[in-house]
C-alpha positions as CSV (number, residue, x, y, z in Angstrom):
1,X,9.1,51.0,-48.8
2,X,6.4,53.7,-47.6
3,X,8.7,56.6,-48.5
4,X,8.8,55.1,-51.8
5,X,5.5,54.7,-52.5
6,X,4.1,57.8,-50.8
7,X,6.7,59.7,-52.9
8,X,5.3,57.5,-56.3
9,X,1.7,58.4,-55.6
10,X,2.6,62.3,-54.9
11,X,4.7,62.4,-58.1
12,X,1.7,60.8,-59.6
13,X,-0.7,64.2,-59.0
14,X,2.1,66.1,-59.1
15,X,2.7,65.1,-62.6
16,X,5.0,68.1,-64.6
17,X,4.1,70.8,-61.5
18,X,1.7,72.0,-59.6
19,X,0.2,75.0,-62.2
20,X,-1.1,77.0,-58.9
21,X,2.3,77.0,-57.8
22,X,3.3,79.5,-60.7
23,X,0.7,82.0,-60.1
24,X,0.6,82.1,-56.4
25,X,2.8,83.1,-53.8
26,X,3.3,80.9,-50.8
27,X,2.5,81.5,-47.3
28,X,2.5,79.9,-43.6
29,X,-0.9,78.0,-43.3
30,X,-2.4,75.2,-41.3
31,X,-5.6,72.9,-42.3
32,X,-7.7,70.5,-40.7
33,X,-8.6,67.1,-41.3
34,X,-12.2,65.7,-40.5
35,X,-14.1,62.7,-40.5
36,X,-17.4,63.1,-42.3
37,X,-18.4,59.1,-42.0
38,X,-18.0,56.8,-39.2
39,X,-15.4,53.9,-39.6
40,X,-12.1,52.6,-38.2
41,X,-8.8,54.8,-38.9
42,X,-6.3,54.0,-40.5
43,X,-3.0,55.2,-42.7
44,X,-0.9,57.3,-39.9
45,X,2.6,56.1,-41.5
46,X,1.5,56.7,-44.7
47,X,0.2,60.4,-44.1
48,X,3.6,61.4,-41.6
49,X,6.0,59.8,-44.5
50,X,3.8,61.6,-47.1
51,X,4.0,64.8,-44.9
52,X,7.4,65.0,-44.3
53,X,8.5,64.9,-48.2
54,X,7.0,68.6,-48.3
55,X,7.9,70.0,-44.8
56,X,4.4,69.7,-43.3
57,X,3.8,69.1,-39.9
58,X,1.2,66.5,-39.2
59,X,-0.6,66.7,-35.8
60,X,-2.8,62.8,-35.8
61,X,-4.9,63.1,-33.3
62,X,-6.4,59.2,-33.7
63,X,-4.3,56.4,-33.9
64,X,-4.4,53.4,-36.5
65,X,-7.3,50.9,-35.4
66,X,-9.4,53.5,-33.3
67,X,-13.1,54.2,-34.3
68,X,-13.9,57.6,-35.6
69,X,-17.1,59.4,-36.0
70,X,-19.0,61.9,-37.8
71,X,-17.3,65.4,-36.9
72,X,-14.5,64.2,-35.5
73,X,-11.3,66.2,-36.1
74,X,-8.6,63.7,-37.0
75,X,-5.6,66.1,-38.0
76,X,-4.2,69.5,-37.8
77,X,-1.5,70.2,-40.5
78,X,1.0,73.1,-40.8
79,X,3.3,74.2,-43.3
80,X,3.6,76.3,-46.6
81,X,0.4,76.8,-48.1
82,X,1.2,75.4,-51.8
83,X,2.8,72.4,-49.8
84,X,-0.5,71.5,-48.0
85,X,-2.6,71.9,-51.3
86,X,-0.5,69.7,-53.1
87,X,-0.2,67.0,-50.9
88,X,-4.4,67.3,-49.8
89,X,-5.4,65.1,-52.5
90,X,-2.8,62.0,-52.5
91,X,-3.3,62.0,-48.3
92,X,-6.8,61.9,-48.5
93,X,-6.7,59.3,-51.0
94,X,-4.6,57.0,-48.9
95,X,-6.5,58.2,-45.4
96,X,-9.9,57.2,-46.9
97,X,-9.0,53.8,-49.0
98,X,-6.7,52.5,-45.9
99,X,-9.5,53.4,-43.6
100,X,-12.3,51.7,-45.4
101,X,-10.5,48.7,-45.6
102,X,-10.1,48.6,-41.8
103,X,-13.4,49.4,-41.1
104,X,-14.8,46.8,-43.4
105,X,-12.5,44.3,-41.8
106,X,-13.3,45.5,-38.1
107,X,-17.0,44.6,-38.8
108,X,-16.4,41.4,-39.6
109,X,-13.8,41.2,-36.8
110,X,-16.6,41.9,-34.4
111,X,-18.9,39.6,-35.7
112,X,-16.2,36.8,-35.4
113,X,-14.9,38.1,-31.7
114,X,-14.8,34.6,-29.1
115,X,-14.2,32.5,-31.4
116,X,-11.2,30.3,-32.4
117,X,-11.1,31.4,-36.1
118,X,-8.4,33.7,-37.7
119,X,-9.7,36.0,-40.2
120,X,-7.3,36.7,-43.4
121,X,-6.8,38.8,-46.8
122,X,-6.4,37.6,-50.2
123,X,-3.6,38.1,-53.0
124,X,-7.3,39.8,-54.6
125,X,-5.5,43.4,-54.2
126,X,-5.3,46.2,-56.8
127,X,-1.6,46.2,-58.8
128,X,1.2,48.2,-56.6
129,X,-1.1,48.8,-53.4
130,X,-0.8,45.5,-52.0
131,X,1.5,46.0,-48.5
132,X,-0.6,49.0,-48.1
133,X,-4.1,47.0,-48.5
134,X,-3.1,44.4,-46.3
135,X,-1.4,47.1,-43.9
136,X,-5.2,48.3,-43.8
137,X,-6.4,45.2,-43.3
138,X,-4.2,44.7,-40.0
139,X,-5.2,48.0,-39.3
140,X,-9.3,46.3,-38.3
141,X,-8.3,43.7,-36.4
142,X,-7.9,41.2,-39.2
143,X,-4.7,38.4,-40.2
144,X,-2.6,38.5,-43.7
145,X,-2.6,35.8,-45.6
146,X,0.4,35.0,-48.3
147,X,1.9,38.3,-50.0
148,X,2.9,36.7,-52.8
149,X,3.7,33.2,-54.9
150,X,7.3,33.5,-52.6
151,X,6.5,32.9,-49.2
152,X,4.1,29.7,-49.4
153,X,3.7,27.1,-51.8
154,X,-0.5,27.1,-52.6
155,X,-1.6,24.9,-55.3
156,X,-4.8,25.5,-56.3
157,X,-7.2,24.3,-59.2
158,X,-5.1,25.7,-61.9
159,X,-2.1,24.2,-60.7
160,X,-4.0,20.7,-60.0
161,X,-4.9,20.8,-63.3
162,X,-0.7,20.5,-64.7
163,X,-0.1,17.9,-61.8
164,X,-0.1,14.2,-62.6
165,X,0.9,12.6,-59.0
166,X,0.3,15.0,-56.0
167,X,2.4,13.0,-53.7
168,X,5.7,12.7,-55.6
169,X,5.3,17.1,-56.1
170,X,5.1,17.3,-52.3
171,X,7.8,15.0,-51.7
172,X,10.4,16.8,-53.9
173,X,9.0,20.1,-53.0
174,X,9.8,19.2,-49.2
175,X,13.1,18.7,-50.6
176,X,13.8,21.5,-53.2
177,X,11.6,24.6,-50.8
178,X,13.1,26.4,-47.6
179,X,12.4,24.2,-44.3
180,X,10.0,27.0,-42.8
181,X,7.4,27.1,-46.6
182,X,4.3,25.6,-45.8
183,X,2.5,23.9,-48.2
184,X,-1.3,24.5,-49.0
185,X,-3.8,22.9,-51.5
186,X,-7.0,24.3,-52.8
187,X,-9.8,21.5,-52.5
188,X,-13.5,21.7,-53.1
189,X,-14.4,18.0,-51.8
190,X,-13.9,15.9,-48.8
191,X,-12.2,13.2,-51.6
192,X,-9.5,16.5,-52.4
193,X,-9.4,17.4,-49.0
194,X,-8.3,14.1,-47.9
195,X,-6.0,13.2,-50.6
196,X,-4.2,16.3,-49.6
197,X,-4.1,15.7,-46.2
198,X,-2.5,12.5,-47.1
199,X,0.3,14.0,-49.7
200,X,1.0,15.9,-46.8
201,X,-0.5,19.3,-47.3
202,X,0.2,21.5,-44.3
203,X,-3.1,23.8,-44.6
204,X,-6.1,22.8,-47.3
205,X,-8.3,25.3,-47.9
206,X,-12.1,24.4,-47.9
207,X,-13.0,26.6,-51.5
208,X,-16.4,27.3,-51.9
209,X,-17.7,24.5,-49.9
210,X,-21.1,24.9,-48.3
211,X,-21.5,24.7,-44.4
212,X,-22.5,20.7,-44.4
213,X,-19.1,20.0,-46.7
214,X,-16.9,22.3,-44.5
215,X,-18.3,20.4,-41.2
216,X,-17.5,16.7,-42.6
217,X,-14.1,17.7,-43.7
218,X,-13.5,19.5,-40.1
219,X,-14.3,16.2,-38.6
220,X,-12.3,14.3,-40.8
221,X,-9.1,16.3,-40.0
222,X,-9.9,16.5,-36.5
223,X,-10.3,12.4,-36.3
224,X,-7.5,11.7,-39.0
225,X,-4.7,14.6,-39.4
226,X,-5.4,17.0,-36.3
227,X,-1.7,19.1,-37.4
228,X,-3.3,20.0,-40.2
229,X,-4.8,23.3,-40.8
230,X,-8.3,24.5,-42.7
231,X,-9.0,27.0,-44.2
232,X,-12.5,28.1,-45.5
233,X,-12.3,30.8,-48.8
234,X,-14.9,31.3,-51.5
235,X,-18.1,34.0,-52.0
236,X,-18.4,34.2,-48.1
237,X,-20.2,37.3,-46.7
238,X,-21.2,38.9,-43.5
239,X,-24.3,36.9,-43.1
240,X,-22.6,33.8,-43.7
241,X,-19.5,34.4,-41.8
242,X,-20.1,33.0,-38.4
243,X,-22.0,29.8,-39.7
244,X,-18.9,29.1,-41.4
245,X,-16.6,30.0,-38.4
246,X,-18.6,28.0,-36.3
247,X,-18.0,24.4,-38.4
248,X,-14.2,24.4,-36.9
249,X,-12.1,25.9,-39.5
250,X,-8.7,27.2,-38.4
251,X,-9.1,30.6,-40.7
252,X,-11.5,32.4,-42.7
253,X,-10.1,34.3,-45.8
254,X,-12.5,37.1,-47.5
255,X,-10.9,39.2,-50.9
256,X,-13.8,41.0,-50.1
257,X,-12.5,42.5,-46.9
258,X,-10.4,44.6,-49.6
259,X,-11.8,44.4,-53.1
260,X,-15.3,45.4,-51.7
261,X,-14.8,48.0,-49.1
262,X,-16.1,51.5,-49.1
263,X,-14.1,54.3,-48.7
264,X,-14.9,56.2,-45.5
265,X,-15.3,60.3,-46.0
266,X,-12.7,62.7,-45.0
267,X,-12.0,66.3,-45.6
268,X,-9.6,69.0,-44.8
269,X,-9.8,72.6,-45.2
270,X,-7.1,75.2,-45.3
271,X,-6.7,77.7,-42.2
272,X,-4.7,80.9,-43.8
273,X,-2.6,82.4,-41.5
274,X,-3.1,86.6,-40.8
């Protein structure tokens, strides 16, 4: 799956051929790659895979999760020199989003670190990049939710909406779904969240409820259906994070943690060789 992908996204800059490539001969070279920000790494399978479909020889000299700074020298690469100028551009790109992902995510790791709260993704990721935005997101310290409508059954408002009778669709979907698909329902009231609970929702997720609705619904589970888990979704930030990890939710899950984050600054320069 990565050598697919690296090899679409080179193919993408590649386009019809590199024009440089006609006018200029090729030659042994190294460059460097260094951190101009400060941030959390990440990307290393990405950048060998992407490496190896041009015969360069990628030195890492960080590892996936470890904290970079300002100066830093992350990577020596070696190879021809119209290999390393063609691939500069798609590996930075993949370096710099994956990395700003993790170090978004890592921040809000941090914040949540001693507490009993998992911290997860969203399906919010752009077209195609999704197992490498969630990769990232693994990459700073933070969970996956759901890759896709086939491997959990959520319903949320939109499906609600087409439902009639919320305990007959469970039934026959414990029947028709594989044994190991859990079951989770969007609810943004203590009524929703306990007529899931009773339907026999295996996770309900808390959607943009406020701190004082999340904490009612926590003790209501905890007195009434303790196997169940919760969830807590919907326009929560970094300044609102622990308040809601602190009500008793089982998970926190933040599209921002992709859709928001800032790509950290990299840059590599090309060594010729004499």
């Amino acid at each position: 799956m990565i050598r697919a992908f690296v090899q679409a996204a080179l193919e993408e800059d590649l386009g019809r051929g590199d024009l440089f490539a006609r006018i200029a001969p090729s030659q042994e070279a190294s460059a460097l790659l260094t951190c101009k920000d400060e941030g959390v790494f990440a990307g290393a399978p990405y950048a060998h895979e992407l490496c190896a479909l041009l015969g360069i020889t990628l030195a890492l000299h960080v590892k996936d999760g470890e904290v970079v700074k300002k100066g830093q020298r992350l990577a020596r690469l070696e190879g021809s020199s119209l290999a390393l100028l063609q691939v500069e551009r798609t590996l930075l790109n993949m370096l710099q989003h994956a990395s700003g992902i993790a170090t978004k995510v890592a921040r809000y790791a941090r914040a949540l670190d001693g507490l009993p709260v998992r911290l997860l993704d969203t399906r919010k990721t752009r077209p195609l990049l999704r197992a490498f935005e969630k990769y990232a997101v693994r990459c700073g310290g933070g969970s996956n939710h759901r890759f896709g409508l086939d491997d959990a059954l959520m319903l949320k408002d939109t499906h609600l909406a087409l439902i009639g009778d919320l305990d007959a669709l469970i039934a026959s979907a414990r029947k028709t779904l594989p044994f190991t698909c859990k079951i989770e329902i969007e609810c943004e009231s203590l009524e929703a969240a306990q007529k899931a609970m009773k339907a026999g929702a295996d996770i309900v997720m808390c959607d943009n409820m406020d701190v004082a609705q999340t904490q009612i619904v926590v003790a209501w589970r905890n007195t009434h259906f303790p196997h169940v888990w919760l969830e807590a979704s919907g326009n929560i930030t970094e300044e609102t994070l622990v308040r809601v990890a602190k009500t008793g939710v089982d998970a926190i899950s933040c599209g921002s943690l992709i859709h928001q984050a800032t790509w950290l600054d990299f840059s590599m320069k090309m060594e010729p060789h004499s």
